[in-house]
Structure formats: C-alpha cells, structure tokens
C-alpha positions as CSV (number, residue, x, y, z in Angstrom):
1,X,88.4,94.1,116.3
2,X,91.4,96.0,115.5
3,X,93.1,94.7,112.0
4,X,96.9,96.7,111.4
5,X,98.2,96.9,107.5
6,X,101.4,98.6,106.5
7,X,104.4,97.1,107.6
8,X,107.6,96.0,106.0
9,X,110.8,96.6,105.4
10,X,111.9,100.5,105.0
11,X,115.7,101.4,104.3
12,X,116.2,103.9,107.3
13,X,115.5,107.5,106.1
14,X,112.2,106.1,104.5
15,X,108.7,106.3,105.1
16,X,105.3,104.1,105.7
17,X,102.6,104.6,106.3
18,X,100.1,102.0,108.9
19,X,96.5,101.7,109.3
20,X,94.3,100.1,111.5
21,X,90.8,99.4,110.5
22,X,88.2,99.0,113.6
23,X,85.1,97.1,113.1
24,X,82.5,97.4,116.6
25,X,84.8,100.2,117.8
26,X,84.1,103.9,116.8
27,X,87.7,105.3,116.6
28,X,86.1,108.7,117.3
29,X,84.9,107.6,120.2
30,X,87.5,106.4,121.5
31,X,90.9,107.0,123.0
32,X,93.3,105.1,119.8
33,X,97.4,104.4,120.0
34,X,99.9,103.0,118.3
35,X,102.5,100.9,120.6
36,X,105.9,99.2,119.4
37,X,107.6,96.2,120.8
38,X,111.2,95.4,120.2
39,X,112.2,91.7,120.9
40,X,112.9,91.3,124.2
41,X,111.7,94.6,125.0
42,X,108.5,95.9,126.8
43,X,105.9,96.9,124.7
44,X,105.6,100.7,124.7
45,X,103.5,103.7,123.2
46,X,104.4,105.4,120.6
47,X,101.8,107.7,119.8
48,X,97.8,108.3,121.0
49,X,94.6,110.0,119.5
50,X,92.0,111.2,122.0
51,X,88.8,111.3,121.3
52,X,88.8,115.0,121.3
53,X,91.1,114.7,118.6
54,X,94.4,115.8,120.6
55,X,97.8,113.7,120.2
56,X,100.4,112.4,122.1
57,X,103.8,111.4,121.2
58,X,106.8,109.5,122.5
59,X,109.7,111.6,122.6
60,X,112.0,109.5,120.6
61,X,109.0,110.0,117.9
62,X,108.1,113.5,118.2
63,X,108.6,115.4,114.9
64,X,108.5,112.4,112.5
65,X,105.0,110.2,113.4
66,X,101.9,111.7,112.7
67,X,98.9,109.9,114.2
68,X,95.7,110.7,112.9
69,X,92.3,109.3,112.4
70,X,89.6,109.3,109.3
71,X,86.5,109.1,110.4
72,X,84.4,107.9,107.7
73,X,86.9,105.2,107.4
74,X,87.0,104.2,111.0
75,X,90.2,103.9,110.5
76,X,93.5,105.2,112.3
77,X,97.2,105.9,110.7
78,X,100.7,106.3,111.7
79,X,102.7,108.0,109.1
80,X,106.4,107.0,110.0
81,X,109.0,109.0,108.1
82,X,113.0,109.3,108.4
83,X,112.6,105.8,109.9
84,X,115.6,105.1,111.5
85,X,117.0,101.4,112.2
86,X,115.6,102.2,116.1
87,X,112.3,102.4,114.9
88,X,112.4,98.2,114.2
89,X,109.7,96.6,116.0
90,X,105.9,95.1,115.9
91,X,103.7,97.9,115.9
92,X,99.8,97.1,117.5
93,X,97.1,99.2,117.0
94,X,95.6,99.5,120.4
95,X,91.9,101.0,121.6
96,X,90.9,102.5,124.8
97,X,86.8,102.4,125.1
98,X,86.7,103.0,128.6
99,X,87.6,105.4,131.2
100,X,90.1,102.8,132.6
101,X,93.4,104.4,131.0
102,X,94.5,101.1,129.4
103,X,94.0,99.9,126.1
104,X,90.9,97.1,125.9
105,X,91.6,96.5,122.6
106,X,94.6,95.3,120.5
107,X,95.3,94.2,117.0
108,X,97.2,91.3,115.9
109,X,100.6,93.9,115.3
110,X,102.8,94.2,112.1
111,X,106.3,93.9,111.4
112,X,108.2,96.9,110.4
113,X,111.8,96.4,109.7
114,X,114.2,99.7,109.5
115,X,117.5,98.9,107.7
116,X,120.5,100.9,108.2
C-alpha cells in the first residue's frame, strides 16, 4: 500500500514537499516514482528512484524536484520548489517491484494546486 501526504495549494514560486509512506513494499527494494496527471491529460512521470539509488527526471522538472528516499522510514519524497502554475495536477506515488518496467503499485494521489 502506497499512502501520498503533502499536497495543497502553493502560490507559484513556492515550495512542498510530498511523501509517500509504503507499508508491504520495501522502497529500497524497489524501483519508486512520482507521476502527475492534469485533467484531461495522460498521466505522466515526473521523477523515479532506483533501487540503486539513481534518479530520473522529467525535463520540464529537472533542476527544481528532488526525489529521494529514507529508508528507515520507508518512505519516499518529492521536494517541489519554484512551483509554477504548470506544475497543477494529482501527483501518485507509484512502485515498481518487478522487473516488468511498469509501476504495480499506486497510491490514492494528492491534489497540488499552483496559483499564479
């Protein structure tokens, strides 16, 4: 299970900061992302953890998310800053536990809202 905190509404040039706590997944072990879906948009991935610990970034992100994982925790983070208005969306914490390179797990999503 895959639980997402830390949405809301962020005037653009802010910050925030989302977790997503994994219980009967070990983040380590797996491959973790963060994807964002705009209404009426495809869902699409912003930014991905290895389990070897190296990242991955969409371009429109690169420079301003920072994905990272805390072990002890089990828990994964995307620190969002200059949000800009673009940046609106659902955000869903997503896990890859297999070698099939699609997530197998998903969160429930959370809301962040980027005001210009």
């Amino acid at each position: 299970q895959l639980v997402e905190s830390g949405g809301g509404l962020v005037q653009a040039g802010g910050s925030l900061r989302l977790s997503c706590a994994a219980s009967g997944i070990i983040v380590r072990d797996s491959g973790m992302a963060w994807y964002r879906q705009e209404p009426g948009k495809q869902r699409e991935l912003v930014a991905y953890i290895s389990s070897g610990g190296s990242t991955n970034y969409a371009d429109s992100v690169k420079g301003r998310f920072t994905i990272s994982r805390d072990n002890t925790k089990n828990t994964v983070y995307l620190q969002m800053n200059s949000l800009k208005p673009e940046d609106t969306g659902v955000y869903y914490c997503a896990a890859r536990t297999t070698v099939v390179p699609t997530p197998d797990y998903w969160g429930q999503g959370t809301q962040v809202t980027v005001s210009s």
